[in-house]
C-alpha positions in Angstrom: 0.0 0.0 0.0 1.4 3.6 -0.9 1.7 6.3 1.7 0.3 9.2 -0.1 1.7 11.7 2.7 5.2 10.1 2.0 4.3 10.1 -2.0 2.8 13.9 -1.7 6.2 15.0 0.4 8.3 13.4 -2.2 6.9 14.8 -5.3 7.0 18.1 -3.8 10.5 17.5 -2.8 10.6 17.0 -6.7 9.0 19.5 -7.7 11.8 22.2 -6.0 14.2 20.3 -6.9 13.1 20.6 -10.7 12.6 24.9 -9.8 16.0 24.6 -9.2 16.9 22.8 -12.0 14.9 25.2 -14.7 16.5 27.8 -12.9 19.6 26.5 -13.1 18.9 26.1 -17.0 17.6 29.7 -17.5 21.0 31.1 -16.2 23.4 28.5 -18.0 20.9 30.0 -21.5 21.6 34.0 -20.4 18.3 34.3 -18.5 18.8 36.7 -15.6 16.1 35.4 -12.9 14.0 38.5 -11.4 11.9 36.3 -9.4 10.8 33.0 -8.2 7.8 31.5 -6.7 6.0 35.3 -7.0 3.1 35.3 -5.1 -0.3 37.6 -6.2 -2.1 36.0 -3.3 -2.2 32.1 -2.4 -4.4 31.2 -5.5 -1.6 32.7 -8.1 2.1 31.3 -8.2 4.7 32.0 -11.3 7.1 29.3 -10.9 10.0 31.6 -12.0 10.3 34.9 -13.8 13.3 35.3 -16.2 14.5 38.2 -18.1 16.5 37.7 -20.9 17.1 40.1 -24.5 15.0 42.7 -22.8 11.5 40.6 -22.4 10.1 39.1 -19.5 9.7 35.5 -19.4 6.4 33.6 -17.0 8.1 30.3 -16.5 6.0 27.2 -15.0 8.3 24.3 -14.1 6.7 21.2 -14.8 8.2 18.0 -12.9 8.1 14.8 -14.5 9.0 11.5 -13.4 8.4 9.8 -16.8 6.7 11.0 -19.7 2.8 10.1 -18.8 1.8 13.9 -20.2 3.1 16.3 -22.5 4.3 19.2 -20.5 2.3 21.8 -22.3 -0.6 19.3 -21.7 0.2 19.5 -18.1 -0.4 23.0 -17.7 -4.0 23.6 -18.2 -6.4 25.9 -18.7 -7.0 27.0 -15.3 -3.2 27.5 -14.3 -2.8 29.4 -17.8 -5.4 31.7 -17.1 -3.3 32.1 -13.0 -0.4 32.4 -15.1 -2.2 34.9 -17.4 -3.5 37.4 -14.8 -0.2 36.6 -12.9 1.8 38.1 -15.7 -0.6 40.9 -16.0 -0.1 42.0 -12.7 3.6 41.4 -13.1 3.5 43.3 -15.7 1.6 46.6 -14.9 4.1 46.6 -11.3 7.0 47.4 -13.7 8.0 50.7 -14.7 7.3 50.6 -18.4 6.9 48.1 -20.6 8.8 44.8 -21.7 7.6 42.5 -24.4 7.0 39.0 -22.6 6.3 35.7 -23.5 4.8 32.5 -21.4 7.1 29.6 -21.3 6.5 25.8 -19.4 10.0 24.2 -18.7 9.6 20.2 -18.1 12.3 18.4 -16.0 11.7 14.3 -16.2 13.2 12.3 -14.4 15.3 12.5 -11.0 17.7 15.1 -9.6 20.4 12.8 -10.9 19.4 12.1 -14.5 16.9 14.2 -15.6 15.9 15.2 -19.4 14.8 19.4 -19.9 12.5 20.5 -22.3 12.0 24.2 -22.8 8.7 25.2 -24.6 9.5 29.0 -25.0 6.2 31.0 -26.0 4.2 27.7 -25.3 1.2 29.5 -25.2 -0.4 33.1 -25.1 -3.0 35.0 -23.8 -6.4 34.7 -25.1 -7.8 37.9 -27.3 -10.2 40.0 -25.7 
């Protein structure tokens, strides 16, 4: 039988570990990291926010153990829309503009081998 508190402790474990790991990324690529795990309030979390060529990057970290889901399937519609009004917010707090763009980075496998995908612009606001 599975201990789901042990299970839910390790995969968040996991999960920071693989933060650390995009961020890691990000810096090794010439990202500059402004931010990471900015807060609006506790529904709304942008894993990491990256600067790099003048343009802000929203990056949400997905952590993979094995490749069950596409990473840009992973992030659905209801944390896009977080990551969305995240930005928004982000954005309007600076003081004048940036182009930006909405990136997922996936990290599968463990700490100690582990494969990245970057997705850069892997999917934009919605037209209003």
């Amino acid at each position: 039988m599975i201990d789901k508190k042990k299970q839910g402790a390790a995969n968040r474990e996991w999960g920071m570990q693989a933060e650390q790991i995009a961020a890691d990324y990000l810096l090794a690529h010439g990202y500059i990291i402004r931010e990471r795990n900015w807060r609006v309030s506790n529904k709304i979390e942008i894993d990491i926010i990256a600067e790099k060529d003048g343009s802000i990057v929203f990056v949400e970290v997905k952590a993979r153990k094995g490749e069950f889901e596409a990473a840009d399937e992973a992030v659905d519609t209801p944390k896009r829309n977080k990551m969305i009004k995240g930005g928004d917010i982000y954005m309007r707090s600076l003081p004048h503009l940036f182009p930006y763009r909405l990136d997922i980075i996936a990290v599968t496998g463990t700490p100690d081998s582990h494969e990245i995908k970057h997705l850069p612009d892997a999917f934009l606001p919605p037209l209003k």
